[in-house]
C-alpha positions as CSV (number, residue, x, y, z in Angstrom):
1,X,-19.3,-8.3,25.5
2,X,-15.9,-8.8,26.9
3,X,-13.0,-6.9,25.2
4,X,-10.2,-9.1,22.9
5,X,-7.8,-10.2,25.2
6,X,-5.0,-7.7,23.2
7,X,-7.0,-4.1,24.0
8,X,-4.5,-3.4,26.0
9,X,-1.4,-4.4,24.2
10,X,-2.4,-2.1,21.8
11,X,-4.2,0.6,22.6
12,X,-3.2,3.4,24.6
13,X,-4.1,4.8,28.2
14,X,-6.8,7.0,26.4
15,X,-9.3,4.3,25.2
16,X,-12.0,5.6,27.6
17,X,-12.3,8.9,26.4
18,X,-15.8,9.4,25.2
19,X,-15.4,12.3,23.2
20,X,-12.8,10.7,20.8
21,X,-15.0,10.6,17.7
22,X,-16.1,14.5,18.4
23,X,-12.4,15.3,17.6
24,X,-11.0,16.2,14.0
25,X,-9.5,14.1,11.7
26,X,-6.0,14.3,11.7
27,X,-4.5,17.4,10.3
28,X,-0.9,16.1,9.2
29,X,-2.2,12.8,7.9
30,X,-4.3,14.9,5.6
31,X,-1.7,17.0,4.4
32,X,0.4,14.1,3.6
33,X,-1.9,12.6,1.3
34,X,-2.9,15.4,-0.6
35,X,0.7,16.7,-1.2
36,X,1.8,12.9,-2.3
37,X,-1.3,13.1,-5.0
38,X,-0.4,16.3,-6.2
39,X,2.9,15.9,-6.5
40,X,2.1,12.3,-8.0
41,X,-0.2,14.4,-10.3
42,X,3.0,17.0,-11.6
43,X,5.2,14.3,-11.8
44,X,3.0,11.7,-14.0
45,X,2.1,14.8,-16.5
46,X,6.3,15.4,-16.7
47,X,7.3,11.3,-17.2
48,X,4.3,10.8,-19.2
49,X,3.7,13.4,-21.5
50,X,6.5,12.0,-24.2
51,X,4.8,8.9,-24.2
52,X,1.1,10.2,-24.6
53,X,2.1,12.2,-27.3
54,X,4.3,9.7,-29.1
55,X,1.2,7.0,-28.4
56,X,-1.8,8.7,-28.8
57,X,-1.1,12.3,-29.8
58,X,-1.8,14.0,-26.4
59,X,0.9,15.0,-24.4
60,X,-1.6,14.6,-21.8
61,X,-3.4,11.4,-21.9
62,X,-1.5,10.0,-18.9
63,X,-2.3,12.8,-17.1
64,X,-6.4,13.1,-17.7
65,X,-7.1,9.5,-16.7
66,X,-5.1,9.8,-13.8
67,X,-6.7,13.3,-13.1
68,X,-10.1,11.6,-13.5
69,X,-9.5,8.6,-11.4
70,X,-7.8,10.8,-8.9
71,X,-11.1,13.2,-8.4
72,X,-13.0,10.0,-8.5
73,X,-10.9,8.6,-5.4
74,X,-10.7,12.0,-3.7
75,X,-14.6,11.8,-3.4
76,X,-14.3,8.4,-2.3
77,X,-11.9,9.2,0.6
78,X,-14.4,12.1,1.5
79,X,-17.4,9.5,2.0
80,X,-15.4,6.8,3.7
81,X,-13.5,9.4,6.4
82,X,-17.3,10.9,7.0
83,X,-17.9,7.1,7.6
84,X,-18.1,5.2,11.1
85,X,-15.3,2.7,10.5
86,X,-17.1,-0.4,12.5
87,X,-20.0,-0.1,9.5
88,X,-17.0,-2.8,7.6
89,X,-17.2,-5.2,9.9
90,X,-20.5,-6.3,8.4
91,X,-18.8,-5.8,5.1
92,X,-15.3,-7.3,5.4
93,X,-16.3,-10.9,4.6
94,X,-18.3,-10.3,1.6
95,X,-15.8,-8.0,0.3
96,X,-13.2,-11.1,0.3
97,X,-15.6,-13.0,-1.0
98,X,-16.4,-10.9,-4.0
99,X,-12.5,-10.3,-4.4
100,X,-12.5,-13.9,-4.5
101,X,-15.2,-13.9,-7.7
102,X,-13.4,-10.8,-9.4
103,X,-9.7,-12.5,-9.4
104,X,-11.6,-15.8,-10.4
105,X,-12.7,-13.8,-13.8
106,X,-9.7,-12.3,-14.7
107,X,-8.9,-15.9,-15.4
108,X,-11.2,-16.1,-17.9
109,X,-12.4,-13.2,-19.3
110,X,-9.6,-10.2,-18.6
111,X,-8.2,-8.1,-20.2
112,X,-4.6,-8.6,-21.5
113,X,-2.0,-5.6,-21.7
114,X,1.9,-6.1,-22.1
115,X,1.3,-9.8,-22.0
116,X,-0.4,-9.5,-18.5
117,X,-4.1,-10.6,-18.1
118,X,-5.2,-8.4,-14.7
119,X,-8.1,-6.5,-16.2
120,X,-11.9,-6.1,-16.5
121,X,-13.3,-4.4,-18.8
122,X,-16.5,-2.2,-17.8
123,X,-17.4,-0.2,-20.7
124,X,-14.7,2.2,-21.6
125,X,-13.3,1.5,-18.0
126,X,-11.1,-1.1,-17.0
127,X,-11.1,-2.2,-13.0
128,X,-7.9,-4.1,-11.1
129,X,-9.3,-6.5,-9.1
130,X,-6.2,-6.8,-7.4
131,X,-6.3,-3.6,-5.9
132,X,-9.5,-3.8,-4.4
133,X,-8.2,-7.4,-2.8
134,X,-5.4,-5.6,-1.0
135,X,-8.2,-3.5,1.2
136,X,-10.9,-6.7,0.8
137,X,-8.0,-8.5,2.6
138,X,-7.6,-5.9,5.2
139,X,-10.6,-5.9,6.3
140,X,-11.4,-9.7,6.3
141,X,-7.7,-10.3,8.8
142,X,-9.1,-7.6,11.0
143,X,-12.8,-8.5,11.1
144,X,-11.9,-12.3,11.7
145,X,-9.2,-11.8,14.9
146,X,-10.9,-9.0,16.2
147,X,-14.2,-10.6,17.0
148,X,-11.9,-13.6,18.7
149,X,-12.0,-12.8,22.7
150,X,-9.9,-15.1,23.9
151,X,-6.2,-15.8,23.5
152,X,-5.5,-17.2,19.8
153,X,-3.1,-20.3,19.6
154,X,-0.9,-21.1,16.5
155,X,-3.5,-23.6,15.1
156,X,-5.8,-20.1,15.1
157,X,-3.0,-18.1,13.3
158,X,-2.1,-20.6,11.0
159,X,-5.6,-21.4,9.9
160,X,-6.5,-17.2,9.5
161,X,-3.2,-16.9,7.4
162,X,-4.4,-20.2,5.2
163,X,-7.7,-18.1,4.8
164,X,-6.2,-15.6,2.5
165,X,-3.8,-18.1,0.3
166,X,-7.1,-18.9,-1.9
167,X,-6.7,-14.6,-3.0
168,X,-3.6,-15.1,-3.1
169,X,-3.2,-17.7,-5.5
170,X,-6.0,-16.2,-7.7
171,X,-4.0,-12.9,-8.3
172,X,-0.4,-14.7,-8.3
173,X,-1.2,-16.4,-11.4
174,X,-1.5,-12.9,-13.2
175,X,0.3,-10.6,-10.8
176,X,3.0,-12.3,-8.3
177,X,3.9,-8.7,-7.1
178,X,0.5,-8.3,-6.3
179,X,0.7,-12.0,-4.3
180,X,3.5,-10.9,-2.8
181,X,1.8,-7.5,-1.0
182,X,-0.8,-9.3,0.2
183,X,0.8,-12.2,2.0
184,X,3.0,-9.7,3.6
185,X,-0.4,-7.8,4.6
186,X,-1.3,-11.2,6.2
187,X,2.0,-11.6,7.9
188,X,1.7,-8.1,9.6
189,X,-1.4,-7.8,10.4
190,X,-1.2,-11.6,12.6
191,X,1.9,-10.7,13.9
192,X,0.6,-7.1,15.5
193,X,-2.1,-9.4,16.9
194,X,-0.2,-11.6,18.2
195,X,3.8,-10.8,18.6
196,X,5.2,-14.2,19.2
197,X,7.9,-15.0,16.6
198,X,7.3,-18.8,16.1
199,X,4.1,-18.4,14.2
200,X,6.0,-15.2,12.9
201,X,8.4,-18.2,11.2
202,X,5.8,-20.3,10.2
203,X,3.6,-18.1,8.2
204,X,7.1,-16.4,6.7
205,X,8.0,-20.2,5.9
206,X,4.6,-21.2,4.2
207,X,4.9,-17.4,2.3
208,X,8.0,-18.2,1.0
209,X,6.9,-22.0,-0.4
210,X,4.2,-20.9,-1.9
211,X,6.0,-17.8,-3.7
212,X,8.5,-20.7,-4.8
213,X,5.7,-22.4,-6.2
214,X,5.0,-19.6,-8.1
215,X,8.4,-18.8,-9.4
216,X,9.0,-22.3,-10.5
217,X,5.6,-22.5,-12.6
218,X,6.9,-20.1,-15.0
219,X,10.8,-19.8,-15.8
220,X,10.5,-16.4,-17.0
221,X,10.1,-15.3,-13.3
222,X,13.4,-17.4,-12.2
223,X,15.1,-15.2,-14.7
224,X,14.4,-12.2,-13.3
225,X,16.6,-13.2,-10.7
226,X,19.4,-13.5,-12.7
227,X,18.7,-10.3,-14.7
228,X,18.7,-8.8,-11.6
229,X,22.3,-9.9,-10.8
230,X,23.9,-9.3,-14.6
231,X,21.2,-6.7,-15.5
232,X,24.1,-5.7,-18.5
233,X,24.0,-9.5,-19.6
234,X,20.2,-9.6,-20.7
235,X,17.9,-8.2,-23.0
236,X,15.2,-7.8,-20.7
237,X,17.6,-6.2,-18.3
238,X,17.4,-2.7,-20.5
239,X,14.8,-1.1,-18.3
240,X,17.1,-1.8,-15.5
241,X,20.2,-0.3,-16.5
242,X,18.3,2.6,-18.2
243,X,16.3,3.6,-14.7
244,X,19.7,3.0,-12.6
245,X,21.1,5.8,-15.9
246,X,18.2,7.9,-14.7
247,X,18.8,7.7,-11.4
248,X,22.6,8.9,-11.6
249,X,22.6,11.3,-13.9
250,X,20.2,12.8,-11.5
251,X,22.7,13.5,-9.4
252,X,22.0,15.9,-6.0
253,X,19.6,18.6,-6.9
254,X,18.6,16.9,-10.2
255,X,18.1,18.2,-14.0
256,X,14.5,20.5,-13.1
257,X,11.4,19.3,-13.4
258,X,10.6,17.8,-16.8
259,X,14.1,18.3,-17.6
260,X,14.6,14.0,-17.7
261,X,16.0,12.7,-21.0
262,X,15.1,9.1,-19.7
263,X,11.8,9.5,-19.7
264,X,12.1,9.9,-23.9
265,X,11.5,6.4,-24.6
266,X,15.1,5.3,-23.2
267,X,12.9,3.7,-19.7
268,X,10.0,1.7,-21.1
269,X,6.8,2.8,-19.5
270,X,8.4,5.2,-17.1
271,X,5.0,6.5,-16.1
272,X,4.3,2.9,-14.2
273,X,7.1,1.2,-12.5
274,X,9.7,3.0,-12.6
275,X,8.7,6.8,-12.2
276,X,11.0,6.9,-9.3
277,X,13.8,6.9,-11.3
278,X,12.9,10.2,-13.6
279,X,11.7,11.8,-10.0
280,X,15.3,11.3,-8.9
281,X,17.0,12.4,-12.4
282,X,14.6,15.8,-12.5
283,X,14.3,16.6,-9.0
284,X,17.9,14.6,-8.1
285,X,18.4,12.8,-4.8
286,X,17.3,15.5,-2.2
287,X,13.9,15.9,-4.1
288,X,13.7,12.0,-3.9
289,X,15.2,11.9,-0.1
290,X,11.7,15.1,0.7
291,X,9.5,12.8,-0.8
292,X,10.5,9.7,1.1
293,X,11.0,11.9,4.0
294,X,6.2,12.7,3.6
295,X,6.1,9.2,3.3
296,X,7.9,8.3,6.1
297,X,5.6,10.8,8.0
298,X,2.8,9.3,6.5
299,X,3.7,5.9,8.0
300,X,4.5,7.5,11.8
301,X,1.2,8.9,11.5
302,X,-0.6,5.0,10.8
303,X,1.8,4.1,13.3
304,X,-0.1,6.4,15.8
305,X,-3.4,5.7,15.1
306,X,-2.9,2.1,15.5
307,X,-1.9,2.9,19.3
308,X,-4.5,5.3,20.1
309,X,-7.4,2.8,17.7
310,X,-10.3,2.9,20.3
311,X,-10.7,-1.1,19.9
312,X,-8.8,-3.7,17.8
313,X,-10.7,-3.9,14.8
314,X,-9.4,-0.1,14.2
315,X,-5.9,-0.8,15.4
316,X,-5.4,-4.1,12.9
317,X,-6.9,-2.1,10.3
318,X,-4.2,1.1,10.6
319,X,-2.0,-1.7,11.2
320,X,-3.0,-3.5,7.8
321,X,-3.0,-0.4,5.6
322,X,0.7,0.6,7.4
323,X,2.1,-2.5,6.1
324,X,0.3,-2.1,2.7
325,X,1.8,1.3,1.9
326,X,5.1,0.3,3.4
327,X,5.7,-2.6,1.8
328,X,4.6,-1.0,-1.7
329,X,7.4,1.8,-1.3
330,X,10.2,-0.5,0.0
331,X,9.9,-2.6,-2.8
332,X,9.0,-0.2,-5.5
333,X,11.9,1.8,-4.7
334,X,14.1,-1.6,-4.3
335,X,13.0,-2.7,-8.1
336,X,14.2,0.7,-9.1
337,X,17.4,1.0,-7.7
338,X,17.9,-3.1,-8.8
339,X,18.3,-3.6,-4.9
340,X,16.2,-6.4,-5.2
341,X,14.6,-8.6,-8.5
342,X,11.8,-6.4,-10.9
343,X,8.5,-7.6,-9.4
344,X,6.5,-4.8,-11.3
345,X,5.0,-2.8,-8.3
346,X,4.3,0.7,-8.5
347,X,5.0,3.3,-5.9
348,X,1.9,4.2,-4.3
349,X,0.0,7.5,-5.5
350,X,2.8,8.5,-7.8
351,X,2.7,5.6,-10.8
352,X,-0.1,5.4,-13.2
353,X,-2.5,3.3,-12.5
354,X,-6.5,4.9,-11.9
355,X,-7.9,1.1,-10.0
356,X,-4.6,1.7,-7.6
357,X,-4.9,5.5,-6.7
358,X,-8.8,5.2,-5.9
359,X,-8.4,2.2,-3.5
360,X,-5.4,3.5,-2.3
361,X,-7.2,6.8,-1.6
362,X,-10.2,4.5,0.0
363,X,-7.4,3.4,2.4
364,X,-6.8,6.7,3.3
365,X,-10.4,7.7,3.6
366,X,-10.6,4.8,6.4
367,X,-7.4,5.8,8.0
368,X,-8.7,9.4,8.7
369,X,-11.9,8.3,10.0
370,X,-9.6,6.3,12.5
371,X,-7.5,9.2,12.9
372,X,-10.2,10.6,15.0
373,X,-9.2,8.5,18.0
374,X,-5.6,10.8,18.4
375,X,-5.3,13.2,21.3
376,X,-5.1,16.3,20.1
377,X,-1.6,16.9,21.6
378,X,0.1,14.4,22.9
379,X,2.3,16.8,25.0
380,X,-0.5,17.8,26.9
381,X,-1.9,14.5,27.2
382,X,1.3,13.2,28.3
383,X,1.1,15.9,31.0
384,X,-2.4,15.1,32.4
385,X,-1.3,11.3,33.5
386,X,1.9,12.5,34.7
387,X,-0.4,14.9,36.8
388,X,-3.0,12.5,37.9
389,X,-0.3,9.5,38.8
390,X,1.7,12.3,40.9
391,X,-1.5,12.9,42.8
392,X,-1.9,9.0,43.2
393,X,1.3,8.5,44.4
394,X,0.9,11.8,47.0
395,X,-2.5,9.9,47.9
């Protein structure tokens, strides 16, 4: 079968190496996601413990479901890195299509919690459809452009980025932060497929109507746009001011860990949203500058496996959960520092939430399968073409 048009756009000189899958998974990638979870770990037990004991008389209720879900999603990760990536390609559309069914019956039969119905109850468990349609999505973008050989035009583009509005109208209803990731998951992942900036602006455009669409259905969502301008001037701006509190008295090295006076019922639900605000008063702005610093590493290290993906169904996919995990940080950490309106995202692998950190670490799982496509030093890799092009060039 001929090869998408874009292989080569993408993916780098070493493509034809045969032995890339005998190689290991990528060491640094590794070591960036378990550090994030531990840390998220430490820091959920000190945000969270005032509230678990105040709530339900355990200091570390918080901390066991997140420790349960966590082991739950590390297992998870372990299966899918030991798993040949191309096995979701036969998977990626029913997986959209079963998001589709889970965000239709949250509708009807979720769970409500602080007003918000997102839930489904299993049991004792409750599941987040809307995390599993951030990876369902992923896949689906991927599987549907990759298998495409020939060059796609806008009316291609346009009609792959109307494919995921039905998902993302199904969770908007509930959870427009949610929406939000998603269509910008879209919006990457064509674009990488296909740099040209018109359809760039057109799906950016048609994003940005149907978000209004959204925000003019309810008006308590067009006033989080003026609480975010005058967050002293409104009620509901509390959490705002009391984070931004958090986040200066902080200062540069911080108050020590679990040393936060925020976190004791001044920031509503710090463990969720707006945990980055007690990381930066305990641990102060150079502990919160290290732990952007991993994620930023994290990201380069997407970044790389994306180039080096041995087709384009592996490089849209990197691609797809780079923008997911990017966009989730930027805007988490935006909401927090009242840089841009509260959307009520949380900050990936550090918030509580047990639905989040086990897709999130499913992500991961599929990223370090991936992973197996990098050189194993790119300095000597680097060396080997200059080598053989000096002995073309001699010939």
């Amino acid at each position: 079968m001929r090869k998408p048009f874009l292989l080569r756009k993408l993916i780098s000189a070493d493509t034809n190496d045969k032995n890339r899958y005998s190689r290991p998974m990528d060491c640094t990638l590794i070591c960036c996601v378990l550090l994030i979870v531990a840390f998220g770990l430490v820091m959920l037990y000190s945000t969270g413990s005032y509230n678990g004991e105040v709530r339900f008389d355990d200091a570390g209720y918080y901390f066991k479901k997140q420790f349960f879900a966590t082991s739950i999603g590390l297992f998870v990760m372990y299966l899918v890195a030991n798993t040949d990536y191309h096995l979701w390609q036969r998977l990626a559309v029913p997986a959209y299509g079963l998001a589709v069914v889970l965000s239709t019956l949250v509708l009807f039969v979720g769970r409500s919690y602080n007003g918000s119905k997102r839930w489904l109850a299993l049991g004792p468990l409750s599941f987040q459809p809307s995390e599993f349609a951030k990876l369902a999505v992923i896949l689906f973008l991927a599987y549907v452009i990759s298998r495409r050989e020939k060059k796609p035009d806008l009316k291609f583009l346009m009609a792959v980025f109307l494919s995921i509005l039905p998902i993302v109208g199904l969770v908007g209803t509930n959870n427009l932060s949610t929406a939000i990731i998603i269509l910008g998951i879209g919006v990457i992942v064509i674009f990488v497929s296909y740099p040209a900036w018109f359809p760039f602006v057109c799906m950016v455009v048609a994003g940005g109507g149907f978000m209004a669409l959204f925000l003019s259905v309810e008006s308590y969502r067009l006033e989080r746009l003026l609480i975010w301008r005058n967050p002293e001037q409104y009620e509901k701006g509390y959490q705002t001011l009391q984070g931004l509190y958090a986040i200066g008295s902080g200062g540069l090295f911080g108050k020590g860990l679990g040393g936060s006076m925020q976190k004791l019922g001044f920031v509503p639900e710090a463990q969720n949203d707006m945990i980055f605000s007690i990381i930066c008063e305990e641990l102060g702005l150079v502990g919160a500058l290290i732990l952007i610093a991993v994620f930023g590493i994290m990201l380069w290290r997407f970044l790389l496996i994306a180039q080096h993906s041995a087709d384009l169904f592996g490089a849209l996919i990197a691609s797809g959960i780079l923008g997911h995990i990017a966009i989730q940080i930027v805007l988490n950490i935006g909401v927090v520092t009242n840089t841009i309106p509260n959307t009520g995202i949380t900050l990936p692998f550090i918030s509580y939430g047990g639905t989040s950190v086990v897709f999130l670490l499913a992500e991961m799982g599929i990223a370090m399968n991936l992973s197996k496509c990098l050189p194993r030093s790119f300095g000597r890799e680097k060396k080997k073409i200059t080598h053989s092009e000096k002995r073309t060039t001699t010939a």
